[in-house]
N, CA, C and O atoms as a Maestro MAE file, in Angstrom:
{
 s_m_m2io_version
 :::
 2.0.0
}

f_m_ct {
 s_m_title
 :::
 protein
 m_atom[216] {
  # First column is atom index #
  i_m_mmod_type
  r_m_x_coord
  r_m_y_coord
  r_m_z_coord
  i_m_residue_number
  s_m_chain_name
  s_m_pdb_residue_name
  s_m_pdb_atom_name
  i_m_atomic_number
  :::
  1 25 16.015 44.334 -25.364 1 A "UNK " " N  " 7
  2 3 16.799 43.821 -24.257 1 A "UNK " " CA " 6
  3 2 15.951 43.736 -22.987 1 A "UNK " " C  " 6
  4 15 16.416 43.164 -22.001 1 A "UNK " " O  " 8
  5 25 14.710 44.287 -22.962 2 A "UNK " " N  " 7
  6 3 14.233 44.780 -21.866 2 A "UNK " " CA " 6
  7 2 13.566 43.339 -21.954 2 A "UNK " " C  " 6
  8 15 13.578 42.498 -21.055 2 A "UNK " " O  " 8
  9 25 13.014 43.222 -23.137 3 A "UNK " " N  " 7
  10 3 11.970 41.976 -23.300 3 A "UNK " " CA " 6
  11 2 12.393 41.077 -22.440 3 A "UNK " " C  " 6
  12 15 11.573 40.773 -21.574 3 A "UNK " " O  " 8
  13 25 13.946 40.287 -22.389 4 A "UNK " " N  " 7
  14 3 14.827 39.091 -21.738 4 A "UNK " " CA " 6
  15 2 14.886 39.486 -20.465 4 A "UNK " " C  " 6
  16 15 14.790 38.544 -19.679 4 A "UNK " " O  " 8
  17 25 15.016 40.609 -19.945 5 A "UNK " " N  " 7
  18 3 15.761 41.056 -18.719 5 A "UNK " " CA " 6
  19 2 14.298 40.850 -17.858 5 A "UNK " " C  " 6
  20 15 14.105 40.001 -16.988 5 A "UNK " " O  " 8
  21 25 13.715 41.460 -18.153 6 A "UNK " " N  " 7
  22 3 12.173 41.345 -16.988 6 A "UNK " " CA " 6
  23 2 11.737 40.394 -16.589 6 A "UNK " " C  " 6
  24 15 11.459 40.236 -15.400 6 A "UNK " " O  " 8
  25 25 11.562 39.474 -17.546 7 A "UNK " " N  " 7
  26 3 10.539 37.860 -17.187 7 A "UNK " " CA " 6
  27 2 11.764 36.950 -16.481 7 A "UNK " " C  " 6
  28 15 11.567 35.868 -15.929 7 A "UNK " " O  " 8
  29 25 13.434 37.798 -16.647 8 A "UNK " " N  " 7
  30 3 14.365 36.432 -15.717 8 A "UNK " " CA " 6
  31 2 14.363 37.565 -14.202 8 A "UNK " " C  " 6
  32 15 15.195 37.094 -13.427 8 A "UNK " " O  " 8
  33 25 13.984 38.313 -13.844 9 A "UNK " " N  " 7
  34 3 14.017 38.791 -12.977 9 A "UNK " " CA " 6
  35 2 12.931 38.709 -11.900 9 A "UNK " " C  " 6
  36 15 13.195 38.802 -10.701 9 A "UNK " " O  " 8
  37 25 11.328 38.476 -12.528 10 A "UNK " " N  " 7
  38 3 10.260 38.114 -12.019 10 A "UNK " " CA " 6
  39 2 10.561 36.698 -11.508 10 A "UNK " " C  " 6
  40 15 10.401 36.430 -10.318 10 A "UNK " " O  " 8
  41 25 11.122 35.527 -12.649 11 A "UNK " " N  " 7
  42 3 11.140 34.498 -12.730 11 A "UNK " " CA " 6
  43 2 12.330 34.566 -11.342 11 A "UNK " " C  " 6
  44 15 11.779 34.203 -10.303 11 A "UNK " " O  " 8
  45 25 13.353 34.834 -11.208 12 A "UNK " " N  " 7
  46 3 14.333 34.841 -10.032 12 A "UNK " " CA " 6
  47 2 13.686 35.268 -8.457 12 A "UNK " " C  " 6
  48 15 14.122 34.828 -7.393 12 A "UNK " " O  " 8
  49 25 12.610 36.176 -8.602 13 A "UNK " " N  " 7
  50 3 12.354 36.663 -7.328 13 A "UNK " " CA " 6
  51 2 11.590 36.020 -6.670 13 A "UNK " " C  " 6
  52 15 11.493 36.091 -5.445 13 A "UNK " " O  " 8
  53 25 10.535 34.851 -7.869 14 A "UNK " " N  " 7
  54 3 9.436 33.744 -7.437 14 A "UNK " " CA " 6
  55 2 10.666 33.079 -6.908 14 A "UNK " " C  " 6
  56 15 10.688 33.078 -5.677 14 A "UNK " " O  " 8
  57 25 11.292 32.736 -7.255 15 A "UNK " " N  " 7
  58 3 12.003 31.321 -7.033 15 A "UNK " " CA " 6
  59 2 12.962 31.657 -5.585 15 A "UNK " " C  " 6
  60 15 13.373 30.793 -4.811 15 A "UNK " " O  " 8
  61 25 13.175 33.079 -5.469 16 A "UNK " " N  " 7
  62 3 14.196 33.438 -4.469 16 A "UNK " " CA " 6
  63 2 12.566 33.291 -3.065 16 A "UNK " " C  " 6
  64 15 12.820 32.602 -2.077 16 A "UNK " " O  " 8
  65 25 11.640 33.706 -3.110 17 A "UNK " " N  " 7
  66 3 10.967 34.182 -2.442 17 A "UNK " " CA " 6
  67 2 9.848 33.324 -2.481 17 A "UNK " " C  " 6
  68 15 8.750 33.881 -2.473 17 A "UNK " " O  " 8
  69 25 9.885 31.949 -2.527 18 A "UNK " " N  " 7
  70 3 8.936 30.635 -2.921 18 A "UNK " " CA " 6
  71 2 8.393 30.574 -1.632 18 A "UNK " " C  " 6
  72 15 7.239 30.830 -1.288 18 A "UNK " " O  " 8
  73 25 9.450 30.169 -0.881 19 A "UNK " " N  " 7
  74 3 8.879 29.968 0.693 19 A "UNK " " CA " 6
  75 2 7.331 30.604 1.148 19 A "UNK " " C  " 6
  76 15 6.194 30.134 1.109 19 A "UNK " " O  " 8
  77 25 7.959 32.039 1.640 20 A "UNK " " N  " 7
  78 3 7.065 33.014 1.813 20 A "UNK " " CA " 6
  79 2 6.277 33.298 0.795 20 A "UNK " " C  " 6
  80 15 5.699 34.349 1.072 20 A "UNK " " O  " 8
  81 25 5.999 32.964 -0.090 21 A "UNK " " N  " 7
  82 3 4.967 33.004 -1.246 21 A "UNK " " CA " 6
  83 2 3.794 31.402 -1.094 21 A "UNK " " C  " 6
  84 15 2.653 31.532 -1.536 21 A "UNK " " O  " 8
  85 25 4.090 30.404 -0.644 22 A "UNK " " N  " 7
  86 3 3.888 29.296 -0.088 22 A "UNK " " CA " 6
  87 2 2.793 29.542 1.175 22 A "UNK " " C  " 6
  88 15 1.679 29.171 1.548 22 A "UNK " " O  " 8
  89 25 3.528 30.131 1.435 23 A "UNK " " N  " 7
  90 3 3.261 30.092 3.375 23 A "UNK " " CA " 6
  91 2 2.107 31.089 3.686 23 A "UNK " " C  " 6
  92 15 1.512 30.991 4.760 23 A "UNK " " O  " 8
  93 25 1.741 32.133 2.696 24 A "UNK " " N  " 7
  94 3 0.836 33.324 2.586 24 A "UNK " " CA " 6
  95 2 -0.467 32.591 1.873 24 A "UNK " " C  " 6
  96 15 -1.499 32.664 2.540 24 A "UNK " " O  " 8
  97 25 -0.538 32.045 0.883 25 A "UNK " " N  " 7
  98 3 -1.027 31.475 0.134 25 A "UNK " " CA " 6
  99 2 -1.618 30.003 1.094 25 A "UNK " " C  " 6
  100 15 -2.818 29.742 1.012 25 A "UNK " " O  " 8
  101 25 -0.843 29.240 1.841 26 A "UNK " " N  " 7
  102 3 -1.526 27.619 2.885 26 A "UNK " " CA " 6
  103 2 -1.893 28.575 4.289 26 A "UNK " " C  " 6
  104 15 -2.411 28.033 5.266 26 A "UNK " " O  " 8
  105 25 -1.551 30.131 4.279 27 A "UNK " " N  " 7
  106 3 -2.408 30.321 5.926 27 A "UNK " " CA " 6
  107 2 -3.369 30.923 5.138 27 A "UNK " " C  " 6
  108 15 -4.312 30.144 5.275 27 A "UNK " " O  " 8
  109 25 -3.747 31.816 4.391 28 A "UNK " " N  " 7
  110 3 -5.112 32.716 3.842 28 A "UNK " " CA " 6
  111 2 -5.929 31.701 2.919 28 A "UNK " " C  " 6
  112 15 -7.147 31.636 3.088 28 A "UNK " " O  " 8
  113 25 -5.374 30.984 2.044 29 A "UNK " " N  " 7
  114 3 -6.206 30.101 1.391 29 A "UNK " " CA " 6
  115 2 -6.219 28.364 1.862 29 A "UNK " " C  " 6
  116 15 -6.842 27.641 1.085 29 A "UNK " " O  " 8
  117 25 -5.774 27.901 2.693 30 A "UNK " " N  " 7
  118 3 -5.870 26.879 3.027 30 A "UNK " " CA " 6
  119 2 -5.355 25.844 1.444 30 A "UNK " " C  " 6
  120 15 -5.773 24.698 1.282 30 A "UNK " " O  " 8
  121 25 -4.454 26.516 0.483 31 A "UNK " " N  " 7
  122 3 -4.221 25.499 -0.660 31 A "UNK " " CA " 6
  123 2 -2.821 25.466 -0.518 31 A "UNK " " C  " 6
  124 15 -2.217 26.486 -0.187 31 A "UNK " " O  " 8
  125 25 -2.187 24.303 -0.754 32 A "UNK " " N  " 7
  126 3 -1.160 23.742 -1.001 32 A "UNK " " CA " 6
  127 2 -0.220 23.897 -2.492 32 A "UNK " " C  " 6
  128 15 -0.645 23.112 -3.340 32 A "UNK " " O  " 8
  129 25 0.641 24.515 -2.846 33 A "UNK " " N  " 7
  130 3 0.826 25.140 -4.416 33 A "UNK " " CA " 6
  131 2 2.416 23.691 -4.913 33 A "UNK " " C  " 6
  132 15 3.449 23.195 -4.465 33 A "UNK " " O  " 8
  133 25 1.857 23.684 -5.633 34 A "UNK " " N  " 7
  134 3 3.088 22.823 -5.961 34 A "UNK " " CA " 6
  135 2 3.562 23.433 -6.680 34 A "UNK " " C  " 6
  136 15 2.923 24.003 -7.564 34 A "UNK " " O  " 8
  137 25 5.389 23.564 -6.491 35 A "UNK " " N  " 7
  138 3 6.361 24.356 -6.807 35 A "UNK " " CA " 6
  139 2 6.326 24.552 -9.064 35 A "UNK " " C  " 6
  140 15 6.229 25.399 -9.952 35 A "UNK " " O  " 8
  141 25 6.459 23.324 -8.879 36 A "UNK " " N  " 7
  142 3 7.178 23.579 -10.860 36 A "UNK " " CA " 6
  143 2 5.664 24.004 -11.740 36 A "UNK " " C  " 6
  144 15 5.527 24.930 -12.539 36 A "UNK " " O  " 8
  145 25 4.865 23.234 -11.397 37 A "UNK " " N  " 7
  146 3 3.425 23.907 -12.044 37 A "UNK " " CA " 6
  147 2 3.255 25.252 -11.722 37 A "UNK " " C  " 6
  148 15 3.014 25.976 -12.688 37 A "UNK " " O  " 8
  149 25 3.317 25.811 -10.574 38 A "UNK " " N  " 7
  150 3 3.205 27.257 -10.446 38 A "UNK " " CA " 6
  151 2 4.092 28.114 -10.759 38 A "UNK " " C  " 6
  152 15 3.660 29.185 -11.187 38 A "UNK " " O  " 8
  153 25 5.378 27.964 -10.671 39 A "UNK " " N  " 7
  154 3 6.347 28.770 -11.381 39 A "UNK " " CA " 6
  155 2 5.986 28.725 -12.844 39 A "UNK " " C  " 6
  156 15 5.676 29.760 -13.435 39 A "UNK " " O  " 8
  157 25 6.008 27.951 -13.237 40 A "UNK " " N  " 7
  158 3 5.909 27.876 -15.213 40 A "UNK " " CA " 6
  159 2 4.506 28.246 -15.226 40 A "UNK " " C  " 6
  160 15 4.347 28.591 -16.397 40 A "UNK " " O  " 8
  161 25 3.898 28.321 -14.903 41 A "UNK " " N  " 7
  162 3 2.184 29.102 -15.251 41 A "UNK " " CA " 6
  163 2 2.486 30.351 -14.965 41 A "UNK " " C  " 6
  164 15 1.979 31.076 -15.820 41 A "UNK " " O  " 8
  165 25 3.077 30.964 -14.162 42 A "UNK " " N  " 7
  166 3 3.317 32.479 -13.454 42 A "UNK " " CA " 6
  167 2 4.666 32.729 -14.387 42 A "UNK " " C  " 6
  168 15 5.168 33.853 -14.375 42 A "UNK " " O  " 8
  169 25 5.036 32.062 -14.899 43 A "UNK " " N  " 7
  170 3 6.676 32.538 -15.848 43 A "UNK " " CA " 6
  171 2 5.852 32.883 -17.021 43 A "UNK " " C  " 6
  172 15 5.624 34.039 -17.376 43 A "UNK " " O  " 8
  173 25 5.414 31.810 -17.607 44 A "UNK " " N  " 7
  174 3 5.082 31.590 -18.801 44 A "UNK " " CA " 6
  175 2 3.633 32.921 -18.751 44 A "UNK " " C  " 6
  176 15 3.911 33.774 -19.594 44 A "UNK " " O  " 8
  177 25 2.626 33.179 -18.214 45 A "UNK " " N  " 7
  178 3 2.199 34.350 -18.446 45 A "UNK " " CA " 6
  179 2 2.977 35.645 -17.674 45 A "UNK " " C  " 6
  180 15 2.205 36.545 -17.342 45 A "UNK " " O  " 8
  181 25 3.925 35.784 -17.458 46 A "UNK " " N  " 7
  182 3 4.721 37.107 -17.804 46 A "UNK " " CA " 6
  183 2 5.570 36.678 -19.065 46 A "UNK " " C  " 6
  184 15 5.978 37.785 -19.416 46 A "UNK " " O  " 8
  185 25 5.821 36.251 -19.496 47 A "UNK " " N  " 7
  186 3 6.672 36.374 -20.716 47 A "UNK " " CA " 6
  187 2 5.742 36.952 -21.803 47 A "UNK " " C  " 6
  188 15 5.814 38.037 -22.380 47 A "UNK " " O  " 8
  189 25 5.001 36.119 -21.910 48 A "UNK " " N  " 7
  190 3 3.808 36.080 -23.156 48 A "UNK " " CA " 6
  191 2 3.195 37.503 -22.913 48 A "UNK " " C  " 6
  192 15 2.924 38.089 -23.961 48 A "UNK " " O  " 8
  193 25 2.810 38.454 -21.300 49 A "UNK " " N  " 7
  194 3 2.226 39.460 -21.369 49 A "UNK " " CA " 6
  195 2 3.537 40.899 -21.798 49 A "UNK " " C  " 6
  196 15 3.095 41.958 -22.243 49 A "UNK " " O  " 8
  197 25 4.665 40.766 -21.642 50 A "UNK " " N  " 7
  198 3 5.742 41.488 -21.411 50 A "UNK " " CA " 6
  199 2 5.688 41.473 -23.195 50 A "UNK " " C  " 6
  200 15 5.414 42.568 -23.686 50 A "UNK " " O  " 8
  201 25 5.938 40.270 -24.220 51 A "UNK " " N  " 7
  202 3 6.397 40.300 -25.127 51 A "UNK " " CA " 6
  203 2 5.108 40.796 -26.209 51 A "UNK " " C  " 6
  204 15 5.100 40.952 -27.430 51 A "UNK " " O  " 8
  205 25 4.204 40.935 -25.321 52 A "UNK " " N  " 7
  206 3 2.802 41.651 -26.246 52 A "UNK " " CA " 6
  207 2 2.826 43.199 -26.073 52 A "UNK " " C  " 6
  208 15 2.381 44.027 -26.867 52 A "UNK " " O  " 8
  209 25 3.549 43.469 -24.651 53 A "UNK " " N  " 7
  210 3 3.808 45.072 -24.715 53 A "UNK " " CA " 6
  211 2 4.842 45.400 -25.199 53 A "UNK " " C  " 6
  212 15 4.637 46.459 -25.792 53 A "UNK " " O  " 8
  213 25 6.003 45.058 -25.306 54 A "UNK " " N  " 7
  214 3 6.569 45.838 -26.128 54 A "UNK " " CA " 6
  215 2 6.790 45.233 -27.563 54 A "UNK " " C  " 6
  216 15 7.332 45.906 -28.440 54 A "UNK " " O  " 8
  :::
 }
 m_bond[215] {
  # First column is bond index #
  i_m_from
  i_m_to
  i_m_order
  :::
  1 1 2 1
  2 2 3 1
  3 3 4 2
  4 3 5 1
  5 5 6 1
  6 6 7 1
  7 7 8 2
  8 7 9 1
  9 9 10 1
  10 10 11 1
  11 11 12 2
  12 11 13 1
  13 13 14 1
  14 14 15 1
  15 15 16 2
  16 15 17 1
  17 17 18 1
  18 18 19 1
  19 19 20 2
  20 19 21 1
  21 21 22 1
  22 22 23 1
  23 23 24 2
  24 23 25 1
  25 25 26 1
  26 26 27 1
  27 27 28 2
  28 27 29 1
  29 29 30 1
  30 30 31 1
  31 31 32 2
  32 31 33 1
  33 33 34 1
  34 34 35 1
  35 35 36 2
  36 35 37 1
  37 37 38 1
  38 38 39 1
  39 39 40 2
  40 39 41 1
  41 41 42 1
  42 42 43 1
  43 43 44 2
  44 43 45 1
  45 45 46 1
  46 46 47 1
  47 47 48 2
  48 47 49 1
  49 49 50 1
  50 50 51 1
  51 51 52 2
  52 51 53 1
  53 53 54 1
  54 54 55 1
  55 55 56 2
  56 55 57 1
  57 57 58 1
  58 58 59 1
  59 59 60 2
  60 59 61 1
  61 61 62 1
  62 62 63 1
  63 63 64 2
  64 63 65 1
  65 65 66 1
  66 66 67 1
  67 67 68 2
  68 67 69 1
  69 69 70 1
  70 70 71 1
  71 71 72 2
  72 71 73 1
  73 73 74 1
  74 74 75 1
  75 75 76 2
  76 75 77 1
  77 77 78 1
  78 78 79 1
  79 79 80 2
  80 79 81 1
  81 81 82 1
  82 82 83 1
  83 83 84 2
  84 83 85 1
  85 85 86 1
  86 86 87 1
  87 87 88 2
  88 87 89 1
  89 89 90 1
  90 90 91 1
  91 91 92 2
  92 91 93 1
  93 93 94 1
  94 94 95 1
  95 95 96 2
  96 95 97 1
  97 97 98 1
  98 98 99 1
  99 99 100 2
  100 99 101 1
  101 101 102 1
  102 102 103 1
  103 103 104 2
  104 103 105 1
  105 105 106 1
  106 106 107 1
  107 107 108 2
  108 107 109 1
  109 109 110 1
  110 110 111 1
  111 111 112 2
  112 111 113 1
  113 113 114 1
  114 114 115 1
  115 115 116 2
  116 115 117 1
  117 117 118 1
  118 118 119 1
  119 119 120 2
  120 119 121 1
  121 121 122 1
  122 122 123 1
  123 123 124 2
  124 123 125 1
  125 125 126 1
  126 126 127 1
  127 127 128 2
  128 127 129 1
  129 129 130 1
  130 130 131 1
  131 131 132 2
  132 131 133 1
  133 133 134 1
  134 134 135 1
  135 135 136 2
  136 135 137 1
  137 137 138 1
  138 138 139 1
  139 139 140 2
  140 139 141 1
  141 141 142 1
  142 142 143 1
  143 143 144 2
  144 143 145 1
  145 145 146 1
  146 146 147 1
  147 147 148 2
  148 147 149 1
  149 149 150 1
  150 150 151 1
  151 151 152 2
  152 151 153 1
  153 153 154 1
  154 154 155 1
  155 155 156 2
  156 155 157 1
  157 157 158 1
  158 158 159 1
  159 159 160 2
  160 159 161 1
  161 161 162 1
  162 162 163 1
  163 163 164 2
  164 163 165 1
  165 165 166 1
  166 166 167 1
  167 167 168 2
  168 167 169 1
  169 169 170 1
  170 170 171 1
  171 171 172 2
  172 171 173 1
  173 173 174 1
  174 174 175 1
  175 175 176 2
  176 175 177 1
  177 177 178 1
  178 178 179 1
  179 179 180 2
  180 179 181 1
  181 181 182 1
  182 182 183 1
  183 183 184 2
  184 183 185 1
  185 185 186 1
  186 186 187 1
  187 187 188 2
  188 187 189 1
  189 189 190 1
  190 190 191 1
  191 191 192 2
  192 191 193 1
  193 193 194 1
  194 194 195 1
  195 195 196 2
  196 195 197 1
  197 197 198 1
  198 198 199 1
  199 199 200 2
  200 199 201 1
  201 201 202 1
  202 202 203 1
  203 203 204 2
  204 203 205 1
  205 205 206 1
  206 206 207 1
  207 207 208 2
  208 207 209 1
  209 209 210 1
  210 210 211 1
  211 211 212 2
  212 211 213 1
  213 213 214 1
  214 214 215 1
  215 215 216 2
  :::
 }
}
C-alpha cells in the first residue's frame, strides 16, 4: 500500500508547489523547466526508485 501512496504524494506536492519550484530553479540556474516533461521525469523516477525498495 505504501508502494501507491508515496509516488501520489511526491507527485501532488510537485504539482501543488510548481510555481516556487520554477522560480528557484530560473533565479539560481538561469533555465526555464517546462511543466509536463519535468513532472513525468521526476514522477516516473520516484516510482521506479520506491518500487525497487520495497
Amino acid at each position: 500500500m505504501i508502494k501507491y501512496i508515496i509516488p501520489a504524494i511526491i507527485v501532488f506536492l510537485i504539482v501543488l508547489f510548481w510555481e516556487k519550484i520554477t522560480d528557484f530553479v530560473e533565479k539560481n540556474f538561469n533555465i526555464k523547466l517546462n511543466y509536463i516533461v519535468v513532472s513525468s521525469i521526476i514522477a516516473a523516477i520516484a516510482i521506479i526508485l520506491l518500487l525497487l525498495n520495497y
